[in-house]
N, C-alpha and C positions, 0 to 999 in steps of 0.2 A: 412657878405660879401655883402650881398644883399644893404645892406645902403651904404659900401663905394663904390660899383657898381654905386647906384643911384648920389651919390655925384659925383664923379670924372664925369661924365657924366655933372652935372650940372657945373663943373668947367670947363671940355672941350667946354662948350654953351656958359661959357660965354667970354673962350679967341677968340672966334670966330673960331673952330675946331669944326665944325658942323656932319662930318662926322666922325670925331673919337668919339664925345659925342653921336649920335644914336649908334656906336657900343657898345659902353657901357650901352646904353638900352637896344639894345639888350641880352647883356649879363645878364644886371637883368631880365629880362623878362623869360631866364631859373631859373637863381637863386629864383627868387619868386616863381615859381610854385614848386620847391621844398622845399620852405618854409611854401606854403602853405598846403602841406601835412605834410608836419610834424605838422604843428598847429592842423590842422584838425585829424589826429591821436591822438595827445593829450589829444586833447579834448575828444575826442571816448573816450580813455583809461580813460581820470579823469568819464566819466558818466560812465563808468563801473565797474567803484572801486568804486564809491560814495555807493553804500549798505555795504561797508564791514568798512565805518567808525565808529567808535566805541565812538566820542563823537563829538559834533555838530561841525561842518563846518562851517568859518566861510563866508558868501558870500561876495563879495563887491559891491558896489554900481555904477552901472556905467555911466554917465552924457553924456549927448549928448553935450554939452558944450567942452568937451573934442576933439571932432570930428571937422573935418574942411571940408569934401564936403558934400554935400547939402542933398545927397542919406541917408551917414550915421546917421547925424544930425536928419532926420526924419525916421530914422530906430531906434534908440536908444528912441528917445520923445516916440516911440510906446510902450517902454516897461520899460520905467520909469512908468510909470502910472501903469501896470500890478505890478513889482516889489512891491509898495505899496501897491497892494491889497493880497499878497501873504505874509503871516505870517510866514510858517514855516521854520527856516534858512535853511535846507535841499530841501526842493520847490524851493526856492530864490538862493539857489546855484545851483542847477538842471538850470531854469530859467536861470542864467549866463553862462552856458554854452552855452545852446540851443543858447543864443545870440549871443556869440562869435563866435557859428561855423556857425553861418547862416551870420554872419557880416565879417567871414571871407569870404564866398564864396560872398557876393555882391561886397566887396572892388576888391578882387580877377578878378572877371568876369567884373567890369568897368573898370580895367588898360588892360586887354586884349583885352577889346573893343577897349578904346582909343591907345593903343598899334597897333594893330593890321590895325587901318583906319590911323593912321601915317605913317603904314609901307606899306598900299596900293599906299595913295596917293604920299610917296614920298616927302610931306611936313611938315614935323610936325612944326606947329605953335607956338607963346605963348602959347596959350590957351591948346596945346597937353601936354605941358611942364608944363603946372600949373596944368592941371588935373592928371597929373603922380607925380607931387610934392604931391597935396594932397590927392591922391590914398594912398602912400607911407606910408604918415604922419599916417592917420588911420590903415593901415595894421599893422605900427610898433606899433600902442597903443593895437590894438587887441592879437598880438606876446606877448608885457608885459602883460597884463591882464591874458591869459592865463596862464604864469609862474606865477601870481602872484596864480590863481586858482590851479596850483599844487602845490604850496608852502601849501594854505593851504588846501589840501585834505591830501597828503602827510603828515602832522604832525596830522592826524585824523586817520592813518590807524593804525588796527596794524601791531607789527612786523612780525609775520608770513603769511601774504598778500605779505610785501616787495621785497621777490623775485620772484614774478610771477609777480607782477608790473615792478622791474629791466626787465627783460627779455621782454617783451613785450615793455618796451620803447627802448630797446636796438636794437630791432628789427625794430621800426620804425626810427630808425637812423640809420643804416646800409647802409653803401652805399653813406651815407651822408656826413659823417665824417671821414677825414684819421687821422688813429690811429696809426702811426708812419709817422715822417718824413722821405723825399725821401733823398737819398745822395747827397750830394753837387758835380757834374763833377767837375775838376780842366784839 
């Protein structure tokens, strides 16, 4: 939701529909924040199940390369370097985590920044627009990365961990996700 939010906003900027394209910021702007609690839950949850894995985890590697504002780019260089001095696959996935949830609250807190001085001054610029473009871009690689870190902790646990994990993520998405559709009025 939060992507097609941010796009159709970038479509209404560029048919020249300026004030329906900031409403659509606006409306990512709640959508992101509950995205980034759900991230940031997840993450919580995978460092709290990471002791009950039962055969190595495997971590992945994460590249500031991948990254596109300036912030992230030298938040990640910080810990590439750490990353190769840290051996044990369970440290080095611990260590991806730690990254993601701190990467998710920087990208997080500089779209609310630049969100928030757009919505004082009432102009948002190119440059308000480029920096929420690549606010965005990063937030949505930290979102996959994260799946990708519970795809493999999740194949590390075992079975009788599974439903105390379901329930606690079930938990953090409540509220989130309607779990039936509404009736169509005619």
């Amino acid at each position: 939701m939060l992507g097609i939010s941010l796009n159709d906003a970038f479509e209404e900027r560029s048919a020249g529909r300026h004030d329906m394209a900031w409403r659509m910021i606006r409306l990512s702007a709640s959508e992101w924040d509950g995205m980034a609690k759900i991230a940031a839950g997840l993450l919580d949850a995978l460092a709290k199940h990471l002791p009950n894995a039962q055969v190595v985890v495997t971590p992945r590697s994460i590249h500031a390369h991948r990254f596109k504002s300036r912030t992230m780019v030298d938040y990640v260089r910080m810990h590439e370097l750490l990353d190769q001095l840290v051996f044990s696959s369970r440290r080095r996935y611990q260590l991806q985590l730690r990254l993601l949830r701190r990467a998710a609250e920087i990208v997080t807190g500089e779209f609310r920044y630049t969100y928030r001085h757009a919505e004082r001054t009432g102009d948002p610029s190119p440059e308000v627009w480029n920096q929420i473009d690549l606010n965005f871009h990063d937030f949505d690689l930290i979102a996959k990365e994260a799946l990708l870190a519970f795809r493999a902790l999740l194949a590390c646990l075992p079975l009788s961990v599974l439903p105390k994990f379901s329930l606690e993520l079930n938990a953090l998405l409540r509220g989130r996700v309607r779990t039936r559709s509404l009736p169509v009025e005619r």
